[in-house]
KOLGU-4560 file (N, C-alpha, C; in nm, 3 decimals, padded with zeros to 5 digits):
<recs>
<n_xx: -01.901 n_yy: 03.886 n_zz: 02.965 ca_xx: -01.873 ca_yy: 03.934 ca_zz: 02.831 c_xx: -01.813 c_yy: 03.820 c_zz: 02.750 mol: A seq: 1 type: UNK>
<n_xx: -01.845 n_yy: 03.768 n_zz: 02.634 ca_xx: -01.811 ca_yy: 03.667 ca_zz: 02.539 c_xx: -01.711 c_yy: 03.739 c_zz: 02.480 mol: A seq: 2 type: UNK>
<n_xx: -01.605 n_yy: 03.617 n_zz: 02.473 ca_xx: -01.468 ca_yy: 03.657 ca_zz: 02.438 c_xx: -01.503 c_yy: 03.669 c_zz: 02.249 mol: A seq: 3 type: UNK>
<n_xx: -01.415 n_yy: 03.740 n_zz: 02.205 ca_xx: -01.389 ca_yy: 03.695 ca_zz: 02.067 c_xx: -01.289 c_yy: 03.589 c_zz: 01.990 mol: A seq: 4 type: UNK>
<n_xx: -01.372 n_yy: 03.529 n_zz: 01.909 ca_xx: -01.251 ca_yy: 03.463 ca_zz: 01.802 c_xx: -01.168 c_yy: 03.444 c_zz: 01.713 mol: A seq: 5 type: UNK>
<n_xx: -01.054 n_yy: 03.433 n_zz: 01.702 ca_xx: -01.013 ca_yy: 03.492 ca_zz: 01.602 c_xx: -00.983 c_yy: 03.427 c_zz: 01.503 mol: A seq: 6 type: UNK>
<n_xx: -00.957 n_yy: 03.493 n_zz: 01.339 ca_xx: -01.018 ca_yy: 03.431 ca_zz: 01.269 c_xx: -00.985 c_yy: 03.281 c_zz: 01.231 mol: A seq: 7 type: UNK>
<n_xx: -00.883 n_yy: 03.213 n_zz: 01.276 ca_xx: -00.847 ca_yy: 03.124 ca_zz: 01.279 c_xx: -00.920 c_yy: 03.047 c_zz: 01.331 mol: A seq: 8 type: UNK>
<n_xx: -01.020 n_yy: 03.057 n_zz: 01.434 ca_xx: -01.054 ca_yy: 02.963 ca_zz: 01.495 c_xx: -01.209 c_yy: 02.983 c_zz: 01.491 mol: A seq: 9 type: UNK>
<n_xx: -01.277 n_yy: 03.089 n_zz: 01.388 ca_xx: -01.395 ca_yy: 03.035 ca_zz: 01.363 c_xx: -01.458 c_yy: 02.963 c_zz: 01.260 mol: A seq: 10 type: UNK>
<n_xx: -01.562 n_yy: 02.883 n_zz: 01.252 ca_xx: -01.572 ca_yy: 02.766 ca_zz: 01.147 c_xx: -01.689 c_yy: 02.778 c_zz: 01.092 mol: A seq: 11 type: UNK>
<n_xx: -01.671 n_yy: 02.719 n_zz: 01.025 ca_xx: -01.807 ca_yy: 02.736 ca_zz: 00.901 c_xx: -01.903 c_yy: 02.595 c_zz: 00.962 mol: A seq: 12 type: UNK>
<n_xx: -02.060 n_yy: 02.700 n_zz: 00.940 ca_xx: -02.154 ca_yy: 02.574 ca_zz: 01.051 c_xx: -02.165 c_yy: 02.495 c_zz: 00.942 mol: A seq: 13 type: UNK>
<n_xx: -02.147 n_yy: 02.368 n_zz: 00.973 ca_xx: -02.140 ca_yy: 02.213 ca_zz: 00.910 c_xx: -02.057 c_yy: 02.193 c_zz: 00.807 mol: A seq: 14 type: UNK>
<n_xx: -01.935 n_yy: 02.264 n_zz: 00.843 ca_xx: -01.813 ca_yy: 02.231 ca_zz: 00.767 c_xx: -01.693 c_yy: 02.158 c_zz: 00.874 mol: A seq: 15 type: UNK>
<n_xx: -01.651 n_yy: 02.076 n_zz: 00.832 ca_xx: -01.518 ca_yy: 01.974 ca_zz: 00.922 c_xx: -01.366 c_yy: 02.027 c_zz: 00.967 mol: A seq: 16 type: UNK>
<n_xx: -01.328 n_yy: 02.091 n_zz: 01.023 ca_xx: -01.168 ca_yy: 02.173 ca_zz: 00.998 c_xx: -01.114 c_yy: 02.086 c_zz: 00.942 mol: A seq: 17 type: UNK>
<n_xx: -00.995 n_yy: 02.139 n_zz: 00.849 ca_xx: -00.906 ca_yy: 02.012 ca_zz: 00.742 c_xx: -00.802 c_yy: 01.996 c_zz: 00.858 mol: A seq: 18 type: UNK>
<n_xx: -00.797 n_yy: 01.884 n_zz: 00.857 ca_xx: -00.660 ca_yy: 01.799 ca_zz: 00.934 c_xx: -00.574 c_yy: 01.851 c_zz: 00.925 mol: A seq: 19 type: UNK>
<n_xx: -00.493 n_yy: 01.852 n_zz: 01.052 ca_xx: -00.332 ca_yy: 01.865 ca_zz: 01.024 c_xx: -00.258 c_yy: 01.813 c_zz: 00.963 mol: A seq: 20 type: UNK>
<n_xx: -00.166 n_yy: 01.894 n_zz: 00.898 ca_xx: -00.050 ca_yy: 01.746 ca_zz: 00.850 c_xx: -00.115 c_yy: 01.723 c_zz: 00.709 mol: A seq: 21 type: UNK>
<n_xx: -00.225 n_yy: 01.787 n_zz: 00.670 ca_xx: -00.314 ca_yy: 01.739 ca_zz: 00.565 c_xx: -00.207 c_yy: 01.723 c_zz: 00.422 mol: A seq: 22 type: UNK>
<n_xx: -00.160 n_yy: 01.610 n_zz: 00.353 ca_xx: -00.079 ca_yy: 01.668 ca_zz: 00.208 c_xx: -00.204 c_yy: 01.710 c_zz: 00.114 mol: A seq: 23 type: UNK>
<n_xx: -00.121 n_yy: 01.758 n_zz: 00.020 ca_xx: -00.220 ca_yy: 01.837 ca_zz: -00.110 c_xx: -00.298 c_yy: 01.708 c_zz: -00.171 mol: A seq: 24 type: UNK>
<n_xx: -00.209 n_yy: 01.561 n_zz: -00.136 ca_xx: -00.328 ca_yy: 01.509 ca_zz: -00.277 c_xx: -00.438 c_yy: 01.426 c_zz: -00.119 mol: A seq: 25 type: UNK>
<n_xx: -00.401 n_yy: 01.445 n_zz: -00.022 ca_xx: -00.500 ca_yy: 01.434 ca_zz: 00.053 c_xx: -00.612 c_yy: 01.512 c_zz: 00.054 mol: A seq: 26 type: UNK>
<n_xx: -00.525 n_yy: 01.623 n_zz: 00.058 ca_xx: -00.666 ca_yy: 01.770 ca_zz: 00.058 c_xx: -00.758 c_yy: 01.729 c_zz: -00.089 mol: A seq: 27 type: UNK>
<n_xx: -00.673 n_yy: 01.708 n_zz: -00.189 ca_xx: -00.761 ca_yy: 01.683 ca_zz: -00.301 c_xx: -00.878 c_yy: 01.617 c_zz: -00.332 mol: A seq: 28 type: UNK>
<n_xx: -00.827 n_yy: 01.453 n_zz: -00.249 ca_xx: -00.914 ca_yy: 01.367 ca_zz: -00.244 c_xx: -01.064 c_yy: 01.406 c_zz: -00.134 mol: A seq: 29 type: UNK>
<n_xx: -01.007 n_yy: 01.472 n_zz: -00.043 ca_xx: -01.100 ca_yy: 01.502 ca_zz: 00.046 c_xx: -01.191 c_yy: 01.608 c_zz: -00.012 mol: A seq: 30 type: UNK>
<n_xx: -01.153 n_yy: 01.670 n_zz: -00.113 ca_xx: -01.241 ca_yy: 01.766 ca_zz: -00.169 c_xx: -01.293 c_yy: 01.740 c_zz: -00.275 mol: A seq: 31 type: UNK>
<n_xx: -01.244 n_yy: 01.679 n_zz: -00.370 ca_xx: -01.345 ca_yy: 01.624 ca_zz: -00.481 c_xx: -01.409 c_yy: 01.519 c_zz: -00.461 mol: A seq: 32 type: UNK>
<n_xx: -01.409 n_yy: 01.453 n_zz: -00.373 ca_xx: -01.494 ca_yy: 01.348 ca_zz: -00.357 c_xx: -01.667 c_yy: 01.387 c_zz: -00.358 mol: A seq: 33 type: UNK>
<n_xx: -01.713 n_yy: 01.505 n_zz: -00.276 ca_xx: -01.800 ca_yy: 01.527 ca_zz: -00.219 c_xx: -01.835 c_yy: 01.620 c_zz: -00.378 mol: A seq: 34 type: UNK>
<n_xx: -01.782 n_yy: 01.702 n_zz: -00.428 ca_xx: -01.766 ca_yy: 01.764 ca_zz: -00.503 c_xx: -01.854 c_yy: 01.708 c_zz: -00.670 mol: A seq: 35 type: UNK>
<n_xx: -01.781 n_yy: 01.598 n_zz: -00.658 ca_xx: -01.801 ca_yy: 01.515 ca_zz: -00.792 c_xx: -01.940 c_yy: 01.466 c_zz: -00.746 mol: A seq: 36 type: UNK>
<n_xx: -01.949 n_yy: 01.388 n_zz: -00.608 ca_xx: -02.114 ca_yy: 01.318 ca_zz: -00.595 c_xx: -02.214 c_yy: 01.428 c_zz: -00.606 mol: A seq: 37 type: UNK>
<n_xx: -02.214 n_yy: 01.575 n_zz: -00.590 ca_xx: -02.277 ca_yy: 01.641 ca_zz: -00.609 c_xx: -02.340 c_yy: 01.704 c_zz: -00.749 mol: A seq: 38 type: UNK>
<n_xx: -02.208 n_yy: 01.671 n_zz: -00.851 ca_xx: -02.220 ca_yy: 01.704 ca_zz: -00.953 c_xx: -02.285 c_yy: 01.601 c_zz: -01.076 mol: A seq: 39 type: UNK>
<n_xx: -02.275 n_yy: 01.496 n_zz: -01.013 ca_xx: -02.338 ca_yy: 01.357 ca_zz: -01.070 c_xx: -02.495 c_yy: 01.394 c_zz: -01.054 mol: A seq: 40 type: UNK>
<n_xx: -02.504 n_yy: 01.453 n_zz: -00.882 ca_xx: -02.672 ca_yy: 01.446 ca_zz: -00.855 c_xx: -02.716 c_yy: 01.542 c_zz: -00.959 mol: A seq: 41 type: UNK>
<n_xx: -02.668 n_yy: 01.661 n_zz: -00.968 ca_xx: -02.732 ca_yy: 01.785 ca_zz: -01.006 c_xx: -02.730 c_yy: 01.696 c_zz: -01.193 mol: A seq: 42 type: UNK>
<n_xx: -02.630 n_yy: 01.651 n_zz: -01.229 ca_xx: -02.667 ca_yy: 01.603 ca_zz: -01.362 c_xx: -02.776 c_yy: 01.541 c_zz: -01.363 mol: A seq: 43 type: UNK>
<n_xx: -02.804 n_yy: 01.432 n_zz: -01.261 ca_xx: -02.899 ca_yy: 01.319 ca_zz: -01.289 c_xx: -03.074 c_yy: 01.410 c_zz: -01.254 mol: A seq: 44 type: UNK>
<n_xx: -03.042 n_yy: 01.514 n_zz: -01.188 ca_xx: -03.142 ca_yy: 01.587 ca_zz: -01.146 c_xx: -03.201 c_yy: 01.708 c_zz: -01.307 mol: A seq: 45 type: UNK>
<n_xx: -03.092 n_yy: 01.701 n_zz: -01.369 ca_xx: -03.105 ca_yy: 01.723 ca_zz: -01.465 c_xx: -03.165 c_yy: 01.659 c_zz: -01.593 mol: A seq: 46 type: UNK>
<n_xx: -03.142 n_yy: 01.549 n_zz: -01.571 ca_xx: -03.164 ca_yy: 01.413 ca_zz: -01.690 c_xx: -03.364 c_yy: 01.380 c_zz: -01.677 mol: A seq: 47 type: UNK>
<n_xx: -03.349 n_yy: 01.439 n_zz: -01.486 ca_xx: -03.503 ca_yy: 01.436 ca_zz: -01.476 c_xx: -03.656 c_yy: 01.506 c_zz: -01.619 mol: A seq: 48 type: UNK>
<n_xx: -03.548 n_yy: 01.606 n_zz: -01.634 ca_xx: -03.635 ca_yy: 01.683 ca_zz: -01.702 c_xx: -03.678 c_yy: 01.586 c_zz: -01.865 mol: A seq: 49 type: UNK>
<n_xx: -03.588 n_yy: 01.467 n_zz: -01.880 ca_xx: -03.653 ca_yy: 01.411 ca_zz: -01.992 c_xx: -03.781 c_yy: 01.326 c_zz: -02.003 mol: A seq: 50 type: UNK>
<n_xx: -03.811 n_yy: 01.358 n_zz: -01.824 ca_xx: -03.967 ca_yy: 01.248 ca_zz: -01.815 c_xx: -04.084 c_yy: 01.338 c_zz: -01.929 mol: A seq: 51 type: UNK>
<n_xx: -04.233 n_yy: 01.313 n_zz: -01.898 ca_xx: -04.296 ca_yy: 01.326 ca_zz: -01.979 c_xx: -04.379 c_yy: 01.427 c_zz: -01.932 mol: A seq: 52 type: UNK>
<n_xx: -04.329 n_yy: 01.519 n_zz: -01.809 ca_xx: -04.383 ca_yy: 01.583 ca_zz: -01.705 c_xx: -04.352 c_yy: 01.705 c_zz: -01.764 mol: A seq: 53 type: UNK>
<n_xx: -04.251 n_yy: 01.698 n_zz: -01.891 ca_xx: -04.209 ca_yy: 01.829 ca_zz: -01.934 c_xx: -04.229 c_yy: 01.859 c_zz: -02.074 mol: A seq: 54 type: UNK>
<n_xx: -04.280 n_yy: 01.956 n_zz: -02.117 ca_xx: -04.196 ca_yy: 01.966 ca_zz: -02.303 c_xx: -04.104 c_yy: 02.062 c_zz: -02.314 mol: A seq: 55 type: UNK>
<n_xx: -04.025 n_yy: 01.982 n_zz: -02.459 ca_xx: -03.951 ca_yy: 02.084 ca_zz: -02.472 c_xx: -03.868 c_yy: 01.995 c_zz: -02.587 mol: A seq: 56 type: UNK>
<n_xx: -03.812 n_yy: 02.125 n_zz: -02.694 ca_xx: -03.742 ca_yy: 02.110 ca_zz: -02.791 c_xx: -03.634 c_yy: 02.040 c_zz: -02.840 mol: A seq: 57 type: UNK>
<n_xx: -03.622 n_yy: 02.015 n_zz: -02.919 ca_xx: -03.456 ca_yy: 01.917 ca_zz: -02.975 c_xx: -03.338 c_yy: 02.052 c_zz: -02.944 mol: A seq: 58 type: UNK>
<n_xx: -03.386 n_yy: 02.193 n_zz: -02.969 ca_xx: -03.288 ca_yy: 02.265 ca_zz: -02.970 c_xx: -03.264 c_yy: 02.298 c_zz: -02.829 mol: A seq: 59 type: UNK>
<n_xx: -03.342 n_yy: 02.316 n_zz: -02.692 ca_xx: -03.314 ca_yy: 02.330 ca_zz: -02.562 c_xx: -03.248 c_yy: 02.184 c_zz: -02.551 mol: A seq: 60 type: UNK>
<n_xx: -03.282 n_yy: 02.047 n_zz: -02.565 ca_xx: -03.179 ca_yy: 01.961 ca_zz: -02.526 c_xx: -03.007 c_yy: 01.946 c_zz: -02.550 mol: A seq: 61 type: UNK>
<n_xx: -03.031 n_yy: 02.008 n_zz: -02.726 ca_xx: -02.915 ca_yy: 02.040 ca_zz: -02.805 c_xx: -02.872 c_yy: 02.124 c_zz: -02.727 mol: A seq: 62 type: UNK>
<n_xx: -02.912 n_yy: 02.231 n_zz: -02.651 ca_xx: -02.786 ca_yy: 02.367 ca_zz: -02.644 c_xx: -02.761 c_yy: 02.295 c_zz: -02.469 mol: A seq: 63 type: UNK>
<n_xx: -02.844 n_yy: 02.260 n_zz: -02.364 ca_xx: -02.835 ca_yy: 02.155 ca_zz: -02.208 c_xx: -02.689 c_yy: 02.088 c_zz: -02.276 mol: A seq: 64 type: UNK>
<n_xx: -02.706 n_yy: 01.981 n_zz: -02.349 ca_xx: -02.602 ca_yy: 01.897 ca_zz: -02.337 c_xx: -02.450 c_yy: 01.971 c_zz: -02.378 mol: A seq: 65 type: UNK>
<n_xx: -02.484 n_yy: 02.042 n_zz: -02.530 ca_xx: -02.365 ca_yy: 02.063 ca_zz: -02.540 c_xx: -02.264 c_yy: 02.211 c_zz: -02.472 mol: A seq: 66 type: UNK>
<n_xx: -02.394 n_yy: 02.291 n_zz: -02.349 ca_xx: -02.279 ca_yy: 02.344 ca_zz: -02.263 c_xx: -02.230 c_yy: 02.253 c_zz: -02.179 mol: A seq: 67 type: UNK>
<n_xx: -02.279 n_yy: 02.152 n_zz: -02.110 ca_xx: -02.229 ca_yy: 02.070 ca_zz: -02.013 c_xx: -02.108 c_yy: 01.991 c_zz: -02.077 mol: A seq: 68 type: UNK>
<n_xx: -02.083 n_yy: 01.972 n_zz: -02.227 ca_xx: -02.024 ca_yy: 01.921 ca_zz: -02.301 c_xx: -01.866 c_yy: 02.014 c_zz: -02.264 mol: A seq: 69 type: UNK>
<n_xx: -01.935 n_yy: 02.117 n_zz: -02.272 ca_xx: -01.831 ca_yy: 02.204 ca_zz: -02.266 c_xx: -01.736 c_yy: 02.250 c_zz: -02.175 mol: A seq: 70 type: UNK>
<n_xx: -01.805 n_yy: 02.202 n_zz: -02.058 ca_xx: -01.767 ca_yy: 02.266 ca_zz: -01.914 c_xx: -01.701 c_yy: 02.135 c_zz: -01.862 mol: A seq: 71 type: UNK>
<n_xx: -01.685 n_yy: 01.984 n_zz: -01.938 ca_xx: -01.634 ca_yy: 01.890 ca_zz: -01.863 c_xx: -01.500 c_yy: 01.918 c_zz: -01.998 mol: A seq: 72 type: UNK>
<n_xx: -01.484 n_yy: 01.963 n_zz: -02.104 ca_xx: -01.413 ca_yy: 01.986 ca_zz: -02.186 c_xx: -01.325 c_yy: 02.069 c_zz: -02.087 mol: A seq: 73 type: UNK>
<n_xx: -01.355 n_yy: 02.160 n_zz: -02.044 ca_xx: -01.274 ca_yy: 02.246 ca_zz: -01.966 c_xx: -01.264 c_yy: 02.205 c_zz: -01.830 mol: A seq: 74 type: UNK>
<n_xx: -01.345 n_yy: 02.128 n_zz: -01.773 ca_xx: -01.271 ca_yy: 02.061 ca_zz: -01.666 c_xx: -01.133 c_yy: 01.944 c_zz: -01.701 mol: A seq: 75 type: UNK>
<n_xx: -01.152 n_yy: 01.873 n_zz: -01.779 ca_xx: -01.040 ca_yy: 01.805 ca_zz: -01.823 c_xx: -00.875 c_yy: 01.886 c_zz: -01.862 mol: A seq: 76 type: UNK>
<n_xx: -00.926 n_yy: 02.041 n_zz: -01.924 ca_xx: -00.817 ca_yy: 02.054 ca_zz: -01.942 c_xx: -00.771 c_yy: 02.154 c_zz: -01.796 mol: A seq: 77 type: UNK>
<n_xx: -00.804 n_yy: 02.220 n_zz: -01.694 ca_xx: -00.780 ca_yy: 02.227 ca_zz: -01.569 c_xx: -00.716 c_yy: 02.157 c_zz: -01.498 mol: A seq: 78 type: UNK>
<n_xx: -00.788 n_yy: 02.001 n_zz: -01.523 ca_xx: -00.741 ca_yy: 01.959 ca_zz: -01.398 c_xx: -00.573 c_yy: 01.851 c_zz: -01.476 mol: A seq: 79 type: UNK>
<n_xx: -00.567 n_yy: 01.869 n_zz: -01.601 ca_xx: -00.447 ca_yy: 01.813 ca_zz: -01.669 c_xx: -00.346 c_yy: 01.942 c_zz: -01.619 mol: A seq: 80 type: UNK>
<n_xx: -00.250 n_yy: 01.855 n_zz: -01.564 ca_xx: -00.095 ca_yy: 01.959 ca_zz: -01.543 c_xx: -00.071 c_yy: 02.004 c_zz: -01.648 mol: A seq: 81 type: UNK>
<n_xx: -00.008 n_yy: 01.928 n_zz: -01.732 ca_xx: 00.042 ca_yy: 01.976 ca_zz: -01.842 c_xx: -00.012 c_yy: 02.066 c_zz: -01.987 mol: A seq: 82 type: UNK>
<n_xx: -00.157 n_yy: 02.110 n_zz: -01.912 ca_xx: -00.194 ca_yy: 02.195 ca_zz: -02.001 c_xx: -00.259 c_yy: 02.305 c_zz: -01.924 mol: A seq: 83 type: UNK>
<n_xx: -00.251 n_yy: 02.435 n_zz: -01.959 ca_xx: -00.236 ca_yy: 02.531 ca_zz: -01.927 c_xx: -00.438 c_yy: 02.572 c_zz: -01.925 mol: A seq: 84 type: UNK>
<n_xx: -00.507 n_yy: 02.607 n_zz: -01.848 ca_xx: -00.658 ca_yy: 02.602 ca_zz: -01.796 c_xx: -00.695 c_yy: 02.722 c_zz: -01.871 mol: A seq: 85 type: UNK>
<n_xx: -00.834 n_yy: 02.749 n_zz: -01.929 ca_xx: -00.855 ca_yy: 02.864 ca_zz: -01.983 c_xx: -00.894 c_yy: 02.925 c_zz: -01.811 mol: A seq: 86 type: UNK>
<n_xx: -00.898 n_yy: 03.073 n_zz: -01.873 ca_xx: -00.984 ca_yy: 03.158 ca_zz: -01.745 c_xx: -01.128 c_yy: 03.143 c_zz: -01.714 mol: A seq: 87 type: UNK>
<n_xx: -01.164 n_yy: 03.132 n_zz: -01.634 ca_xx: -01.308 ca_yy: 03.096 ca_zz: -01.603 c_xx: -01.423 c_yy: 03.209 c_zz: -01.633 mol: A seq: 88 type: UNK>
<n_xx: -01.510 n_yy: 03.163 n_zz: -01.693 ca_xx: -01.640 ca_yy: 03.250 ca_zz: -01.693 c_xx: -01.686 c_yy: 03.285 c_zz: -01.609 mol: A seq: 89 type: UNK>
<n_xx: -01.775 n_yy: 03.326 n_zz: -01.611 ca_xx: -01.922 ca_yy: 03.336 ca_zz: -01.460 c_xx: -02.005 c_yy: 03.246 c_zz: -01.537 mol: A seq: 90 type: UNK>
<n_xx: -02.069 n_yy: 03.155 n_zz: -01.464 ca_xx: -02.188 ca_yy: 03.126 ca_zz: -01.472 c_xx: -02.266 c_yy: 03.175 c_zz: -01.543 mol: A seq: 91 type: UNK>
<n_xx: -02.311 n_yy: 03.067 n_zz: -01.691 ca_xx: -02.436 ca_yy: 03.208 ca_zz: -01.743 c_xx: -02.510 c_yy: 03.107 c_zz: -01.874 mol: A seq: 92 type: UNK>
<n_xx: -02.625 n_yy: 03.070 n_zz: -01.833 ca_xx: -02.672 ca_yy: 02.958 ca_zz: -01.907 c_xx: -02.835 c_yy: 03.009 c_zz: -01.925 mol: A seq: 93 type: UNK>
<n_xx: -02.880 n_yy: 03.038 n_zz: -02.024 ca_xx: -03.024 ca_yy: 03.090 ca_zz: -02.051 c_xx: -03.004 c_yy: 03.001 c_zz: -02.197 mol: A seq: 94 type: UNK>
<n_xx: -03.179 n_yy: 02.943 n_zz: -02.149 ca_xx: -03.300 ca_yy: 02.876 ca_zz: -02.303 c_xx: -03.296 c_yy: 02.951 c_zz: -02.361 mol: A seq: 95 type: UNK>
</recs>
């Protein structure tokens, strides 16, 4: 009979357990790192769409940039201490 685990000790498949001893701006670094390269790709994966493989309007580029405009607007003020973060949306981006 296979024992059970408890929840402490089961792990997420292809996730790393965080270190002991870990401090917060360790944990930090260890988490935005991966975080940010992902968010670079998905931009640049984004930027794809200006090849010639696509059409599309001044006003779909206009409204692309300036939510992303918006969402690093509000990442800046999050991740600033000294200013207080709005509440987060859901996700919700339609052409």
């Amino acid at each position: 009979m296979a024992s059970k685990k408890s929840a402490s000790e089961k792990k997420s498949p292809g996730r790393k357990p965080a270190p002991e001893n870990e401090s917060k701006s360790e944990r930090f670094i260890r988490l935005a790192q991966p975080r940010v390269v992902k968010a670079i790709r998905t931009i640049q994966i984004i930027g794809n769409l200006g090849s010639g493989n696509y059409e599309r309007t001044q006003e779909q580029v206009d409204k692309i940039v300036s939510v992303l405009r918006t969402e690093i607007d509000a990442l800046e003020i999050e991740l600033d201490p000294k200013r207080k973060g709005p509440s987060k949306d859901a996700v919700n981006f339609t052409l």
